[in-house]
C-alpha positions in Angstrom: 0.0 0.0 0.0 1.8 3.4 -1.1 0.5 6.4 0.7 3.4 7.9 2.1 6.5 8.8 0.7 9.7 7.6 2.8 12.2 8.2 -0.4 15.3 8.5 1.1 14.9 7.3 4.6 16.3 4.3 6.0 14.8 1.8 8.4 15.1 -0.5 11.2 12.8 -3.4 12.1 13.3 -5.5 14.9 11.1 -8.4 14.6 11.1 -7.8 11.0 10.8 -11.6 10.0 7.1 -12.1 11.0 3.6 -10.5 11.4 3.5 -6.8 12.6 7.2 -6.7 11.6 6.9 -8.0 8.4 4.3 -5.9 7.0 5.7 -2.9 8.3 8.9 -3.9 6.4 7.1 -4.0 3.6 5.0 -0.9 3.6 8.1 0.9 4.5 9.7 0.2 1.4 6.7 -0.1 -0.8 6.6 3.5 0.1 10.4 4.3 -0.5 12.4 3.4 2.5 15.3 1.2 1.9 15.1 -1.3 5.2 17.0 -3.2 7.7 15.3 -6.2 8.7 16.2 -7.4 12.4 15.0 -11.1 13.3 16.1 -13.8 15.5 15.4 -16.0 12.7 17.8 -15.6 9.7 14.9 -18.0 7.6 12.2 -15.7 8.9 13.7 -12.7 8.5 15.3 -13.3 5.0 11.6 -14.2 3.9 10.8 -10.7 4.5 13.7 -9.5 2.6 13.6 -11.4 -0.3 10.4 -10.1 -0.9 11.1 -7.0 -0.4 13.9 -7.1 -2.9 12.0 -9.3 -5.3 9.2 -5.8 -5.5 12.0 -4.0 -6.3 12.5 -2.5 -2.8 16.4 -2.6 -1.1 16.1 -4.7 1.7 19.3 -5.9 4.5 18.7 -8.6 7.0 21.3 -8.8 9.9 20.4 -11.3 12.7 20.1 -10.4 16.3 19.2 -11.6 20.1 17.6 -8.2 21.1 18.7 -9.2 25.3 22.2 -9.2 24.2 24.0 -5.8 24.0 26.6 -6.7 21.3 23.3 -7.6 19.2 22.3 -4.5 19.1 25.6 -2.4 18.8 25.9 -4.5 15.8 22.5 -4.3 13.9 22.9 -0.3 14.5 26.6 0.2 13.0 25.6 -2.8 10.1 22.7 0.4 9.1 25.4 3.6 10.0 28.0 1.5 8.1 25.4 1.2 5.1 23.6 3.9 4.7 25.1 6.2 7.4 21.8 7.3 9.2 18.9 5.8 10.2 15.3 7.9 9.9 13.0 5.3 11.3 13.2 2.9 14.1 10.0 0.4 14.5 11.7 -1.1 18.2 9.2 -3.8 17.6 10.5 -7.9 18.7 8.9 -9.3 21.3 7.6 -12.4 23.1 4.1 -13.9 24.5 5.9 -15.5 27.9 3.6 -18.1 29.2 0.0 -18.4 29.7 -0.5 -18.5 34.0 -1.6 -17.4 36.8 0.9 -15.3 38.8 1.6 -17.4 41.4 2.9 -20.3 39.2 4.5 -18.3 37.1 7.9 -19.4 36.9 10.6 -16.4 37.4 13.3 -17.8 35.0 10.7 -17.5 32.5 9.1 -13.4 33.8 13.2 -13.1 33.6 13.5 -13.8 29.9 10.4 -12.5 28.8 11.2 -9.0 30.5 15.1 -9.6 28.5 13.4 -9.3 25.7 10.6 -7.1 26.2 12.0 -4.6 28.1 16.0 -4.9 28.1 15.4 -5.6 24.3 13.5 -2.2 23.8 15.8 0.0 26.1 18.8 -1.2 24.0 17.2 -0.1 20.9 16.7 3.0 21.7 20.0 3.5 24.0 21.8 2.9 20.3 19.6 4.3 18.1 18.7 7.8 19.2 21.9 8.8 20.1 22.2 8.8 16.0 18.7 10.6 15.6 19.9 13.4 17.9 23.2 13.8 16.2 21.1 14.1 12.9 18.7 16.1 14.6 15.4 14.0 13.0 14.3 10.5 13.7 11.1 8.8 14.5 11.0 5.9 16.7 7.5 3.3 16.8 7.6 1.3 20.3 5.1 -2.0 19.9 3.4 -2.2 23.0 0.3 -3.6 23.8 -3.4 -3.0 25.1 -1.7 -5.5 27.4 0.1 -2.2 28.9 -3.1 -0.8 29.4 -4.6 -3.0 31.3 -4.8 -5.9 33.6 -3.8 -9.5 32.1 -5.2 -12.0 34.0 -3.0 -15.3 33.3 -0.6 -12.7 31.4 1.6 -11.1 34.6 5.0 -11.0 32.7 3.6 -9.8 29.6 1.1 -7.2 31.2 3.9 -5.8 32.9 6.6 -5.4 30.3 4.4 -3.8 28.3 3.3 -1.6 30.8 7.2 -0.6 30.6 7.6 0.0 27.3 4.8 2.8 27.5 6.9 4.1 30.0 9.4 4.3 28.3 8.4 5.7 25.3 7.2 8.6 27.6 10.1 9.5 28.8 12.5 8.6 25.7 9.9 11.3 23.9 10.6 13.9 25.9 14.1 13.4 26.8 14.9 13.6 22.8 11.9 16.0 21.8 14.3 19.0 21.6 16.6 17.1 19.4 13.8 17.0 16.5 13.6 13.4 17.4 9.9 11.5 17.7 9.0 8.3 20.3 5.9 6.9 20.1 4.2 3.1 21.0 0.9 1.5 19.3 -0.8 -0.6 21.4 -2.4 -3.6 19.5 -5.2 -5.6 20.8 -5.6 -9.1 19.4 -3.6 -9.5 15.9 -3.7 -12.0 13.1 -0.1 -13.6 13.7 1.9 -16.3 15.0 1.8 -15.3 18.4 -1.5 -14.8 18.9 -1.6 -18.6 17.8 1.1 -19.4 20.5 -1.6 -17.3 23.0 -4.8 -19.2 21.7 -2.6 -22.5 22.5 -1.6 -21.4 25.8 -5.6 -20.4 26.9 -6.2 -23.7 25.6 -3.7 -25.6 27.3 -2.5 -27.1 24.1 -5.7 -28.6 23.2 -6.8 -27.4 20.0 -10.6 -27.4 20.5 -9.6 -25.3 23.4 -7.4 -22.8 21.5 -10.2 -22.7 18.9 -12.7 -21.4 21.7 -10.3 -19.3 23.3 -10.0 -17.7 20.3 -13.9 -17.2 19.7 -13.5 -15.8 23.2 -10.7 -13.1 22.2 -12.7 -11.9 19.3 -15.4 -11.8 21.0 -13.4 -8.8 23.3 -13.6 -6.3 20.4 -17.0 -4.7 19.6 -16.1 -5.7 15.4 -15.9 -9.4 16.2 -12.5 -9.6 14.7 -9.0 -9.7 15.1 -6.7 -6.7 13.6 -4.4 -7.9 10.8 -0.7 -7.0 11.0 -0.8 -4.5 8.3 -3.7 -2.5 10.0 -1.0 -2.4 13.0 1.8 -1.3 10.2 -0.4 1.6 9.0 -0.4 3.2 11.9 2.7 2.7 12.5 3.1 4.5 9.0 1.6 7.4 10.2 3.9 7.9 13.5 6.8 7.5 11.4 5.7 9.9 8.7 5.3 13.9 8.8 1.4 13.4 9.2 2.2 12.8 12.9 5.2 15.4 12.9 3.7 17.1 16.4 2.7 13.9 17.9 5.5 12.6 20.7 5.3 10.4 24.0 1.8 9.1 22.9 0.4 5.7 23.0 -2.0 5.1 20.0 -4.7 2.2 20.6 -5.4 -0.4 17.7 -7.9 -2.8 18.8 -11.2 -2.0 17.2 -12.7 -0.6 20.3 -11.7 -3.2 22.6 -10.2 -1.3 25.6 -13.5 0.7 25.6 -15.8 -1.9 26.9 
């Protein structure tokens, strides 16, 4: 879908190999961008790429584990060393944790989950906006969650990392806000992707009727009956990245058809 023109800018993915990730990846560069898709997965996130360079688009995958450090240092100088900016940052990998109750939630697991969630997004931005501010433009998308909204029964380390990366965003916006630098989050509700499988599964206790109704059950939580498909998520993020959304900074935008309402 072209509707904005990103001729010129680069950007960075994280999480680029699937869902959200993937069709952001490729709006951005339907639209102009040349990209830098950032996946755990080399297969995953080369899927994204080669499409991208099969449309005609200019597409780089470098791999990386978003909880370590080096990781991150590296996907960020692989970009400089390219292209020797980077215009758009969609801070966007993430995890599902486990589907429990609080109290038998194990704490090796809330550990990795908030590694990723968490350490994973404060790391992309503690190396990425320090380039944005030297450049004195940037816009960074955050993927948080209704999850950070509100309370997620069975869902404690999830709830609460994304309660963090609103936080986050908050105060990244305003720290860099005088720099001509942008941080903003979206905020999903139940999406079309792999992980909401992975969340169906885990309702369902790996049963698959189970998952099946659990997932009736999740649509049922959004006054259109639906879930949201990843590239509804990537439009928006299309407009926090573009100069639509040039006075917007520090804000969470909700995508969830109404959900968080009722």
């Amino acid at each position: 879908m072209q509707a904005f023109d990103f001729t010129g800018k680069v950007a960075i993915v994280t999480g680029g190999g699937g869902g959200i990730g993937r069709a952001a990846s490729i709006t951005l560069s339907e639209n102009g961008a040349k990209v830098v898709v950032v996946d755990l997965s080399e297969e995953a996130g080369m899927l994204t790429v080669n499409e991208i360079n099969e449309r005609g688009g200019e597409a780089k995958f470098v791999r990386a584990d978003v909880t370590k450090e080096d990781d991150i240092k590296n996907y960020v100088k692989k970009t400089i060393d390219c292209y020797g900016k980077i215009d758009i940052f969609l801070n966007n990998a993430g995890w599902e944790g486990k589907i429990m109750p609080l109290i038998d939630y194990p704490a090796e697991f809330f550990d990795q989950l908030m590694s990723i969630n968490v350490r994973g997004v404060f790391l992309g931005l503690k190396h990425v906006l320090p380039h944005m501010i030297e450049q004195k433009s940037g816009a960074v998308v955050n993927t948080a969650s209704g999850a950070g909204l509100l309370a997620t029964p069975n869902m404690v380390a999830y709830g609460a990392s994304k309660h963090a990366v609103l936080g986050m965003t908050k105060t990244a916006g305003v720290e860099v806000a005088p720099h001509g630098v942008r941080v903003n989050a979206v905020c999903p509700g139940v999406v079309n992707t792999a992980m909401m499988r992975s969340i169906e599964s885990g309702f369902g206790q790996g049963d698959s009727a189970a998952a099946e109704a659990a997932r009736k059950q999740l649509e049922a939580t959004t006054p259109d009956g639906r879930y949201a498909e990843p590239q509804e998520v990537a439009n928006l993020m299309m407009y926090l990245v573009s100069d639509l959304s040039s006075h917007i900074t520090g804000q969470e935008l909700v995508i969830d058809g109404g959900a968080i309402l009722i």
